[in-house]
N, C-alpha and C positions, 0 to 999 in steps of 0.2 A: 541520672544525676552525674555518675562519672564521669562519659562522655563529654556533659556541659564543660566540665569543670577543664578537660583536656585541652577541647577547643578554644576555650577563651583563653586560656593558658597561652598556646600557640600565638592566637593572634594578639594577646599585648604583647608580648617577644618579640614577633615580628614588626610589630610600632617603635618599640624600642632600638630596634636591633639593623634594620634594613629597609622597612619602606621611605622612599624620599616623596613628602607629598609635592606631587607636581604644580607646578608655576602656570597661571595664564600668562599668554604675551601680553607687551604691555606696547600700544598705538597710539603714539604724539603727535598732535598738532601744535607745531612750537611755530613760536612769529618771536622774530628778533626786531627789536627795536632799537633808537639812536637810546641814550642817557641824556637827557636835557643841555647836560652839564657836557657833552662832546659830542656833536654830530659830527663829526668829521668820517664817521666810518662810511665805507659802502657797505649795503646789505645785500645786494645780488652777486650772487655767486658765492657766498661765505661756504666751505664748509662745516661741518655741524658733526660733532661725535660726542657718543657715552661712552665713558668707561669706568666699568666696574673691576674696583682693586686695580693690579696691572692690564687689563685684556679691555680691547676696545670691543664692545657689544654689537655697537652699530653705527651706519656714516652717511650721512647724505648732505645735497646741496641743499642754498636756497633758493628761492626764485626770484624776481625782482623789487618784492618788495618786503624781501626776508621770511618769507614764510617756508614751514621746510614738514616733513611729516618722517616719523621716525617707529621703525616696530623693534623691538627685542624680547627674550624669553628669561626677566631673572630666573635666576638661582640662589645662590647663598649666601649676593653681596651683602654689605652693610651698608654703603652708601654707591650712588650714582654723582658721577663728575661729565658736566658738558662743557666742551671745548668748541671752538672755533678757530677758523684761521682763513685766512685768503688774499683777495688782493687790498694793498692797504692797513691789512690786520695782522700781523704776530697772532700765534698761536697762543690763545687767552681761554684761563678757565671762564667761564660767565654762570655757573649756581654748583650746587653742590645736594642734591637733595637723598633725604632717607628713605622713604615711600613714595610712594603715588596714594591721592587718594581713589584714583580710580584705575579700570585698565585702559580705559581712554582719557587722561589727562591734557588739556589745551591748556600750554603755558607759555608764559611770557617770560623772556630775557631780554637784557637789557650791555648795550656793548658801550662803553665798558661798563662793568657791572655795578649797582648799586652798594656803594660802600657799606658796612658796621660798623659802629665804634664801640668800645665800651666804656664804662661813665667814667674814666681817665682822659676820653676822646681820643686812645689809641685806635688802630685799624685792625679790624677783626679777618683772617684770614677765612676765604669762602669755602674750605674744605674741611681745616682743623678746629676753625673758631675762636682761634688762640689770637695774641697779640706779639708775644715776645720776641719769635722772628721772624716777622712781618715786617719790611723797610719798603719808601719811597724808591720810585725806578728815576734813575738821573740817565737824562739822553744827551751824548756831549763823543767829541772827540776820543780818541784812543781810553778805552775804559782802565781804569786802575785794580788791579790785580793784588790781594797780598796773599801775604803766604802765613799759614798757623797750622799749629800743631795739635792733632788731634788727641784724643783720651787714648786711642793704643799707641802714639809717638808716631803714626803717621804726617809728614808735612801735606800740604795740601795747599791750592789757590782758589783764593776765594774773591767774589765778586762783589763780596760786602768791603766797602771804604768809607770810613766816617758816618755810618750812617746810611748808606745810602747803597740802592745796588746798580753795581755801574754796568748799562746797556750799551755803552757804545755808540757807534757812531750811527744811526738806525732811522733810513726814513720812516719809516712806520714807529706811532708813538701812542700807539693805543691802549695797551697796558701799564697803569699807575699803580701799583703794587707788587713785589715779591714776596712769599712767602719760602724762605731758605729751608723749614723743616718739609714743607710737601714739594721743594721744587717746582712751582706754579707764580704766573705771571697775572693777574688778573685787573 
């Protein structure tokens, strides 16, 4: 009986203490699609990345007709962010997601991304799911720039003006949203 009682000892401790249960990879078949509401993107050639937290996991292209396949091995994220960027497109978050329901997941994105509002009919940012600072992208000549002053008394320039966050002078016009708290263009 002592014995038992050792062993099992040992091994919840060691659950506790040290084992990391290991991760299956995780195999995407992702197809980028237009939004109804803007075809003007090209989808061949887009590239296509996740990153969890700061660290990009994984990166490939697409093909011609936006379809693209993607492997990586979580670990301890919280959430998954896919980005795009290429010819024609500024580097745009396009979903934000928590799990996979599967280790082979076939998902659809959408360029630019399908808005949320919340029943204010503010825009829901696709990472935080917040609204507060979340602003329209204004595409226009020489962008306006102000200056504020942060909670530790730092100054700073910021790209929010009236409302609006100013991109500049920008052939490419594919992202209609900033979020200022994640720094994401979507």
């Amino acid at each position: 009986m002592r014995p038992y009682v050792i062993i099992s000892s040992l091994v919840i401790a060691a659950l506790f203490l040290g084992f990391n249960t290991p991760s299956n990879p995780v195999y995407i078949s992702g197809h980028i699609r237009h939004n109804p509401k803007d075809t003007s993107v090209f989808l061949a050639g887009l590239n296509v990345f996740v990153k969890g937290g700061t660290q990009i996991l994984a990166k490939t292209n697409t093909d011609k007709n936006g379809n693209f396949n993607l492997s990586f091995t979580p670990k301890d994220e919280k959430s998954f962010e896919f980005f795009c960027y290429g010819p024609g497109t500024d580097s745009i978050l396009i979903a934000s997601i928590k799990t996979f329901e599967s280790d082979t997941p076939e998902m659809i994105f959408y360029i630019p991304a399908h808005i949320k509002r919340n029943a204010l009919g503010n825009v829901k940012c696709l990472k935080c799911n917040k609204t507060d600072e979340v602003y329209p992208i204004r595409y226009g000549d020489a962008p306006i720039y102000t200056s504020r002053t942060t909670e530790s008394g730092e100054k700073v320039l910021s790209p929010i003006y009236k409302g609006k966050y100013q991109a500049g002078a920008c052939i490419v016009r594919t992202a209609k949203y900033y979020c200022d708290r994640d720094k994401v263009k979507f």
